[in-house]
C-alpha positions in Angstrom: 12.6 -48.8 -20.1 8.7 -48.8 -21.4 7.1 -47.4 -18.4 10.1 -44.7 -18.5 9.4 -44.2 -22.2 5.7 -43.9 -21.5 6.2 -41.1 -19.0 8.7 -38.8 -20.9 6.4 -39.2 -24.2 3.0 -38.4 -21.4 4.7 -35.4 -20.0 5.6 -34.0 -23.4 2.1 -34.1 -24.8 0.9 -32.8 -21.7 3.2 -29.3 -22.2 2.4 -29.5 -26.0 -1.3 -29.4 -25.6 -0.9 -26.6 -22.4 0.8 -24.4 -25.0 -0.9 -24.7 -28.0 -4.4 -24.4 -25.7 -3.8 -21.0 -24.3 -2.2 -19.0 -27.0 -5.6 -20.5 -29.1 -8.0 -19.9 -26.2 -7.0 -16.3 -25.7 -6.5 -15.8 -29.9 -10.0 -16.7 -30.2 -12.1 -13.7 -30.7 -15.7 -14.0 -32.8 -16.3 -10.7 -34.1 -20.5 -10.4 -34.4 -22.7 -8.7 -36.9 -23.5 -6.5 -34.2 -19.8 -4.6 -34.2 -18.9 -6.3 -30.7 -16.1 -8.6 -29.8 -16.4 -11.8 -27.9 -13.2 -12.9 -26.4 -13.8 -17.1 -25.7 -11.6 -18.0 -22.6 
């Protein structure tokens, strides 16, 4: 049951931290004094 437990939980975090990643990654734009964007991928 642990090892089973352990997995499910892994697996979960795992797609958790894929999705909240991206959408942040590709959000993330520093806008600089100099009027240009910088996308950080």
């Amino acid at each position: 049951m642990a090892p089973r437990y352990s997995r499910g939980k892994a697996k979960g975090e795992k797609k958790k931290k894929e999705e909240k990643v991206l959408p942040v990654v590709m959000d993330i734009t520093v806008n600089l004094p100099d009027e240009t964007s910088v996308v950080l991928k």
